[in-house]
C-alpha positions in Angstrom: -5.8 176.0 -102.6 -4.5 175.3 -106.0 -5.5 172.4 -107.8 -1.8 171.3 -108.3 -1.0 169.8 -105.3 -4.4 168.1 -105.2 -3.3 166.4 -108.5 0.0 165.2 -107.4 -1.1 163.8 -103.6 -4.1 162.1 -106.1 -1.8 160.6 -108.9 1.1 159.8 -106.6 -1.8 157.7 -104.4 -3.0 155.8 -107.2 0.0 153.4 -107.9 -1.2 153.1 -111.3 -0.1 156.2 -112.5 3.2 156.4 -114.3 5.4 157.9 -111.7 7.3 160.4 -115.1 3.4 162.1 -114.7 3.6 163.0 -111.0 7.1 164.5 -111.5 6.4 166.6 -114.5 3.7 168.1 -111.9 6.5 168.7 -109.9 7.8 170.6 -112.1 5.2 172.6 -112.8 4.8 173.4 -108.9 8.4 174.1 -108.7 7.5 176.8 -111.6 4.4 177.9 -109.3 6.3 178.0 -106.3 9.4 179.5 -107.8 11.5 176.7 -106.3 15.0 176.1 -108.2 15.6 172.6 -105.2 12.3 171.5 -106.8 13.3 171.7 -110.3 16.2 170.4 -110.3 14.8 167.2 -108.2 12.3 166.8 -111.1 14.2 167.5 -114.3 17.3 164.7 -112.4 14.7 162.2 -111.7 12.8 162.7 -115.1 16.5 163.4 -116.7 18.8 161.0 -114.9 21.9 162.2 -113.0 25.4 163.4 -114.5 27.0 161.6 -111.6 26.8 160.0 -108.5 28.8 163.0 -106.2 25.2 164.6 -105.4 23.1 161.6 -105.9 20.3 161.0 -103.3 21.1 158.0 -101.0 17.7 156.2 -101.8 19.7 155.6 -105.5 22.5 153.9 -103.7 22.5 150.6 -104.2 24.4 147.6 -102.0 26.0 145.2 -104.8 29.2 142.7 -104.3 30.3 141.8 -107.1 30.7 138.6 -108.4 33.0 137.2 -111.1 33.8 134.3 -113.7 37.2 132.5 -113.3 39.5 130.1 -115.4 42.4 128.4 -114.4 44.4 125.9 -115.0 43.1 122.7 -117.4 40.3 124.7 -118.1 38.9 124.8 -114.9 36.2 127.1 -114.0 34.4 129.4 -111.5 31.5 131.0 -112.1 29.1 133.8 -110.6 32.2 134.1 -107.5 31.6 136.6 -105.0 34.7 139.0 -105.2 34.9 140.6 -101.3 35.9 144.0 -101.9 38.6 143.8 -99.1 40.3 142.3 -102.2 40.4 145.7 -104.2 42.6 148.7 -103.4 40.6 150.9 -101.5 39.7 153.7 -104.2 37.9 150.7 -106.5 36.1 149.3 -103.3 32.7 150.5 -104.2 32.7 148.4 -107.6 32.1 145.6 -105.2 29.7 147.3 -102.7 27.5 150.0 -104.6 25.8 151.1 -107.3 24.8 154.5 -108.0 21.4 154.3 -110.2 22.3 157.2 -112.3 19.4 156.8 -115.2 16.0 158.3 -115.7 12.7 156.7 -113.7 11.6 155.7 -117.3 14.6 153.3 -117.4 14.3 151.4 -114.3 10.0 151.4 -115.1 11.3 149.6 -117.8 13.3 147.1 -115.7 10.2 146.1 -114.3 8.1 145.8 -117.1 10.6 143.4 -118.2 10.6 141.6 -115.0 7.0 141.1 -115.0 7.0 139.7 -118.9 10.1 137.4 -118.0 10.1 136.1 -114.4 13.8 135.2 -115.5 15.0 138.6 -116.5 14.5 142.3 -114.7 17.5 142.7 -112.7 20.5 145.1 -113.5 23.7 144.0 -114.6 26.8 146.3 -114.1 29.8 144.8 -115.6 33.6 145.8 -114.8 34.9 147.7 -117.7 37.8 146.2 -119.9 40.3 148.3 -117.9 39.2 147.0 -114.1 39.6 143.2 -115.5 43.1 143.6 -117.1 44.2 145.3 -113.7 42.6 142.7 -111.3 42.4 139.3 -114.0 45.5 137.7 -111.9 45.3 139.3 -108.6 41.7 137.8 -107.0 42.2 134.2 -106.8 45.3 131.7 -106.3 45.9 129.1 -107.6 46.7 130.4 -111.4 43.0 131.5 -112.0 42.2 134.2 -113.8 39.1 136.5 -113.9 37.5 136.9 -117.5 34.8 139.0 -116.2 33.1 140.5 -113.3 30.2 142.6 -112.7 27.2 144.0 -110.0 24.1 142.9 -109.9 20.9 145.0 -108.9 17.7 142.7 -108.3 14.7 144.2 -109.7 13.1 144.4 -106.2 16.0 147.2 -105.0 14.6 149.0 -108.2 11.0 148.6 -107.6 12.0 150.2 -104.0 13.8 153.2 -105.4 10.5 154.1 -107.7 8.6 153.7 -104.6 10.3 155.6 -102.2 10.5 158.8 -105.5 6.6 158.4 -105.0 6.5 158.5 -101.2 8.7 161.6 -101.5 6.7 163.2 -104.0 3.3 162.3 -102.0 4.8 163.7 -98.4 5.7 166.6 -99.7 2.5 167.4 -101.3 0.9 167.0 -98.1 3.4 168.7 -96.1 3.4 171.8 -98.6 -1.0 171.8 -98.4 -0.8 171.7 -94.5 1.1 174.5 -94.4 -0.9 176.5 -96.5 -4.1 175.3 -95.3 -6.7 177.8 -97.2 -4.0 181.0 -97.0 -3.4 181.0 -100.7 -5.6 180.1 -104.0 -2.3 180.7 -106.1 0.9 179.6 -105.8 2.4 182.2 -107.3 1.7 184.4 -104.7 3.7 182.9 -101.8 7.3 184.4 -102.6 8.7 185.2 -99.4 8.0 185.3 -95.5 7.7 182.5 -93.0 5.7 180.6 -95.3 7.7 180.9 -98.0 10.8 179.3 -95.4 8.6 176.2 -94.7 7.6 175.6 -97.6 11.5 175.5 -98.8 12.5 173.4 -96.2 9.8 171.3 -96.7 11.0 170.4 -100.0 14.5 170.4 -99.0 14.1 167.6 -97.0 12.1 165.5 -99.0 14.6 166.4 -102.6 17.6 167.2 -100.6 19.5 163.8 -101.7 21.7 162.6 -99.3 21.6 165.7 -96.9 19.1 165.4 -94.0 18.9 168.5 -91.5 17.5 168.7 -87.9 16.7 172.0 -87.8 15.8 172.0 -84.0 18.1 169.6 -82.7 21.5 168.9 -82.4 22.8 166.4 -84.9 23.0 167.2 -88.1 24.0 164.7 -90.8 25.2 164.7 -94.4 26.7 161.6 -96.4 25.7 160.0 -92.7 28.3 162.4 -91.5 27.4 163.3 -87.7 28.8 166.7 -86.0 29.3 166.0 -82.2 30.4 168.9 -80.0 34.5 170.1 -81.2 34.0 168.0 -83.7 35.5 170.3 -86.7 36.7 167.7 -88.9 33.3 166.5 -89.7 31.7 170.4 -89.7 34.1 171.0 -92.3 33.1 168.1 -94.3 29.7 168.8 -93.9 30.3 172.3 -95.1 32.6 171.3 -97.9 30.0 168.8 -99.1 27.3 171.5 -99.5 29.8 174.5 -101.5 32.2 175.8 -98.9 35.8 176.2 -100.4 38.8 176.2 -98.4 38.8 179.8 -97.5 35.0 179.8 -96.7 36.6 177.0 -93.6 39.8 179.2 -92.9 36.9 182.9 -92.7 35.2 180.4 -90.0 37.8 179.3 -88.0 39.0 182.7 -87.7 35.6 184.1 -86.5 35.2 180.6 -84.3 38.7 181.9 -82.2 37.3 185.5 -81.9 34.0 184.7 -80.4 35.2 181.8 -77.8 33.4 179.5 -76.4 30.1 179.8 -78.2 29.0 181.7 -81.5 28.8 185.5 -81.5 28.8 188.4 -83.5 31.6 186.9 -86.0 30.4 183.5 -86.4 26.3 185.0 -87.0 28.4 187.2 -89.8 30.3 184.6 -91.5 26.6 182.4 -91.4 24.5 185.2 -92.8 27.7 186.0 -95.7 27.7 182.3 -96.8 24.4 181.0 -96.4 23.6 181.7 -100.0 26.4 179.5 -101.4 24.7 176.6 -99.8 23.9 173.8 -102.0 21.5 170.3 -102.3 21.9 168.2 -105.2 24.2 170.4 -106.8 21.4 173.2 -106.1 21.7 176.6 -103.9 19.0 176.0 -101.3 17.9 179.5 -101.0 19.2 182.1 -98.3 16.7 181.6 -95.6 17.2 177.8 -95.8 21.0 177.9 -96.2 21.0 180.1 -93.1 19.3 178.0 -91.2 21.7 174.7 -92.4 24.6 176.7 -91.6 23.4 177.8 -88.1 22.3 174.2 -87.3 25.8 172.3 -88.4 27.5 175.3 -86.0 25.5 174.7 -83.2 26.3 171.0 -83.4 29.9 171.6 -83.3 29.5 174.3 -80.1 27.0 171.1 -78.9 24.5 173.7 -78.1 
């Protein structure tokens, strides 16, 4: 058994160790193990994220948003909560998310300031310039105007997200050294096979972000997206979420009308030419894992 996942189910347990350590481990399993989900999990969380399209959902954050107003003979509100039924609905999420988008290092540092100042700690997100000139007259009657607004993220949401990168890291660690009980002294070695398979789905569902897979049952979700039987809208979201392009869908529905009423020789092709486009996290999950994503959505929609 190789001493690497010994070190990360060890340092992940101690909740003194700096949580930047365990993941650089990761990657240096994800070089063992060959893994390109692992990597990319790593060098993101070690990195920060470009955006929030492929973020995990543990970084998504609840925050209203609140905001100061003046009005007439300088009469004021302060720290107002700004419903975001008040917004047009492609700004909602300035006033019910946050996407935490920065390195672990960063929000570490959020609570090391917490802990020095019981006052401070918590993450402000203010509107930009452009969002308060749009909405300054348009949230409150009476001739008030906003002057700012912002989302706040308490420092305990923060201390949760570190704690749930360390849970990952430590289930995954065990998973990966049940599975290979005392089969294998080097990591290197386990390249393909049925091991190989578990070990990648292993780590897809503990890395894969916001897509969760049953593999043996039938609801699949991603972006909390459930596929019930004829369901095809929400397959092809699903499907477009994870890399399909349009003609991918159009290839499907076409082999979906040939074989009838439940999956046959068309639909096992169309799985088996597409399962390596599949992506996690911006990340192609592998052909033997994409396969088995691809199979599992379609069974949803035949609810079989």
């Amino acid at each position: 058994m190789s001493a690497l996942l010994d070190d990360i189910i060890n340092l992940a347990i101690d909740g003194q160790q700096p949580l930047t350590d365990i993941l650089r481990k990761c990657l240096l399993l994800a070089h063992e193990l060959k893994n390109d989900q692992l990597k990319a999990w790593a060098n993101q969380e070690l990195n920060g994220y470009e955006s929030g399209e492929n973020i995990p959902d543990y970084r998504i954050i609840p925050a209203p948003a609140k905001g100061n107003f003046i009005g007439p003979f300088y009469a004021q509100y302060n720290d107002h909560i700004i419903p975001s039924v008040m917004l047009e609905k492609n700004h909602r999420e300035f006033a019910e998310r946050v996407y935490l988008l920065q390195s672990v290092s960063a929000y570490v540092d959020v609570l090391k300031e917490r802990d020095a100042n019981p006052t401070g700690g918590s993450l402000i997100y203010p509107w930009n310039a452009n969002m308060i000139a749009y909405y300054q007259d348009k949230l409150m009657r009476g001739g008030f105007i906003c002057h700012s607004a912002w989302q706040e993220i308490p420092s305990s949401a923060i201390a949760e997200v570190l704690d749930t990168i360390r849970n990952r890291t430590l289930n995954m660690a065990l998973q990966i050294k049940d599975e290979l009980g005392t089969s294998y002294t080097n990591l290197r070695n386990i390249e393909s096979g049925e091991t190989a398979t578990k070990i990648q789905s292993i780590i897809f569902q503990n890395t894969g972000g916001n897509t969760t897979v049953a593999f043996d049952q039938g609801t699949v979700s991603q972006r909390q997206i459930v596929i019930n039987a004829g369901d095809r809208q929400a397959l092809d979201e699903a499907l477009t979420g994870a890399g399909m392009e349009k003609q991918d869908l159009q290839a499907l529905t076409q082999a979906i009308e040939h074989d009838g009423d439940k999956p046959g020789n068309k639909v096992h092709e169309w799985i088996k030419e597409n399962a390596s486009k599949v992506l996690s996290g911006g990340v192609k999950v592998g052909t033997h894992i994409g396969q088995e994503i691809l199979t599992a959505w379609i069974r949803a929609h035949y609810g079989i």
